[in-house]
C-alpha positions as CSV (number, residue, x, y, z in Angstrom):
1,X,20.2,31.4,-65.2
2,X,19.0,29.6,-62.1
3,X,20.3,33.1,-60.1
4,X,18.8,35.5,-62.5
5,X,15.3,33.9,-62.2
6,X,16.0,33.6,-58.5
7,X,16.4,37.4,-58.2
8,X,13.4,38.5,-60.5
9,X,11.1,36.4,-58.5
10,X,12.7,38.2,-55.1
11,X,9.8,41.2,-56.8
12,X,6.9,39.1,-57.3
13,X,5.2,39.2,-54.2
14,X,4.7,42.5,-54.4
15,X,2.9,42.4,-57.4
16,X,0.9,39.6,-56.2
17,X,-0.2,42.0,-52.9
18,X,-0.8,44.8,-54.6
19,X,-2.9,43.0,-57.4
20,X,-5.1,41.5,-54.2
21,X,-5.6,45.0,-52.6
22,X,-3.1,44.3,-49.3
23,X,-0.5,46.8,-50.0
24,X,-1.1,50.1,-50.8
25,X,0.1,52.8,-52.3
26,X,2.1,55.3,-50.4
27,X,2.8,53.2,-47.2
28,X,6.1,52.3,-45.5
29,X,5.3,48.6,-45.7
30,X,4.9,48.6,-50.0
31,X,7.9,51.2,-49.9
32,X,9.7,48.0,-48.3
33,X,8.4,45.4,-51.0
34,X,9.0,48.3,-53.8
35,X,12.6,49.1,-53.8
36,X,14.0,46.0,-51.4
37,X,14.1,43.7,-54.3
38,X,16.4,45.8,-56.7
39,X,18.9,47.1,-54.0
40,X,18.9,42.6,-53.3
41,X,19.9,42.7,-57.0
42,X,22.2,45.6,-56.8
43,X,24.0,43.8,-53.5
44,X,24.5,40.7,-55.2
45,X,25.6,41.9,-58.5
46,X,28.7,43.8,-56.4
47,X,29.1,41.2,-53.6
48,X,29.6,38.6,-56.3
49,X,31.6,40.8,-58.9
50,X,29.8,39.8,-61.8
51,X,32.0,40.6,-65.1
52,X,28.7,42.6,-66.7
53,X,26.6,44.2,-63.7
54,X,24.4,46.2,-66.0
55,X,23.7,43.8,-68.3
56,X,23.1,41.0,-65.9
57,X,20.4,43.5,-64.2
58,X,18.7,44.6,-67.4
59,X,18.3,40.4,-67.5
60,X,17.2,40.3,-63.7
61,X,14.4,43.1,-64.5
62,X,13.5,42.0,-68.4
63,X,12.5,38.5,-66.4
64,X,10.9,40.4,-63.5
65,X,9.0,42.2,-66.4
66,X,7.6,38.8,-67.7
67,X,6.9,37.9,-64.1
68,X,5.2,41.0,-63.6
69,X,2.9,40.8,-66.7
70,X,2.2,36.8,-66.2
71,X,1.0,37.9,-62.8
72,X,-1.5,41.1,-63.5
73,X,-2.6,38.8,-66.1
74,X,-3.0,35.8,-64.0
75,X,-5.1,38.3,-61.0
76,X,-6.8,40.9,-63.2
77,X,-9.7,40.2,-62.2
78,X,-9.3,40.5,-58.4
79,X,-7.5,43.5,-59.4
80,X,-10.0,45.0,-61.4
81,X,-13.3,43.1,-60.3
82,X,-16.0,41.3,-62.2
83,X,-16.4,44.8,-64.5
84,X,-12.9,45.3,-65.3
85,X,-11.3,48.5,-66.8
86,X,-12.9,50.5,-69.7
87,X,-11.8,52.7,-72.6
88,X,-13.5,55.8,-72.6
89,X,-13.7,59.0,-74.8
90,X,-13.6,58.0,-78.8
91,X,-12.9,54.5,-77.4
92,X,-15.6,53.7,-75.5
93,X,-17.9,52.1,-78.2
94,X,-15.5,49.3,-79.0
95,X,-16.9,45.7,-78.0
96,X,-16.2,45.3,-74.7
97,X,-13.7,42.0,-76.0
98,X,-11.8,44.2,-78.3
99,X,-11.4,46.9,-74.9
100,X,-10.5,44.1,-73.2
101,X,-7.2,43.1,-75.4
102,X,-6.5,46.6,-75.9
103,X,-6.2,46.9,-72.5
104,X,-4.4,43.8,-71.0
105,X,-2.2,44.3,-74.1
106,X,-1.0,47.2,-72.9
107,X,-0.6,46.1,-69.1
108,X,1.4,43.7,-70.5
109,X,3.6,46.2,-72.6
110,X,4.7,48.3,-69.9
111,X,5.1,45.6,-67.6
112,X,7.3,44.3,-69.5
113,X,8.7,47.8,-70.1
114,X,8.8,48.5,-66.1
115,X,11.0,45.3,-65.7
116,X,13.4,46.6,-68.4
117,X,13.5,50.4,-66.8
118,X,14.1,48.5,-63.2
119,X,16.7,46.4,-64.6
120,X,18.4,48.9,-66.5
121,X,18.3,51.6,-63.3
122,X,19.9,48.5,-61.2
123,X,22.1,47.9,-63.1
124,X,24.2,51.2,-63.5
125,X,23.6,51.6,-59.8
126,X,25.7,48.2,-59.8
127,X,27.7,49.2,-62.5
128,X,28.6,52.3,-60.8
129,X,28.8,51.2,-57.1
130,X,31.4,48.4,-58.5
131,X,33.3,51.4,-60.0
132,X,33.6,53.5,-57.0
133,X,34.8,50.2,-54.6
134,X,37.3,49.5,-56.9
């Protein structure tokens, strides 16, 4: 479990960049911090011949999804600044409290669906790579 939390966390700073404004979008350097984290997963899955490869990466990204949510949560505000996001159209009259849950509830839903999607693509990479070097 230790090596599974040890992987998702390999993704987090990232996150934590982005959410402060240092990386952005588009550039070589987030490219880096984007996609070196799951081919790490996919590399260890195959190095170490784990008996499941996809289902020990769906793991690795469903705990990078929680990571990922805990941390927009944790920086939304420096993400967002002291206004924050808004609903708009038929949605913009709510309280600004209800807007508020509305919103980091969904953050937090496709966070955690990200992580899973991640995971999941990782995985049958590793599931297929160990295939092929058979």
């Amino acid at each position: 479990m230790a090596a599974i939390i040890g992987l998702a966390l390999l993704a987090v700073p990232r996150v934590v960049l982005h959410d402060l404004g240092v990386l952005q979008e588009g550039t070589f350097v987030n490219a880096v911090f984007v996609f070196l984290p799951p081919l790490v997963w996919i590399g260890v899955a195959v190095w170490t011949r784990v008996p499941n490869p996809f289902l020990t990466l769906l793991t690795v990204g469903a705990c990078y999804g929680v990571f990922l949510a805990v941390t927009h949560q944790l920086l939304w505000g420096a993400a967002w600044g002291e206004a924050g996001p808004s609903l708009g159209g038929n949605l913009r009259d709510l309280a600004p409290g209800v807007q508020a849950v509305l919103l980091r509830g969904f953050a937090v839903v496709s966070s955690l669906f990200t992580g899973v999607v991640v995971g999941a693509l990782s995985g049958l990479v590793a599931w297929v790579a160990r295939r092929v070097l058979r």
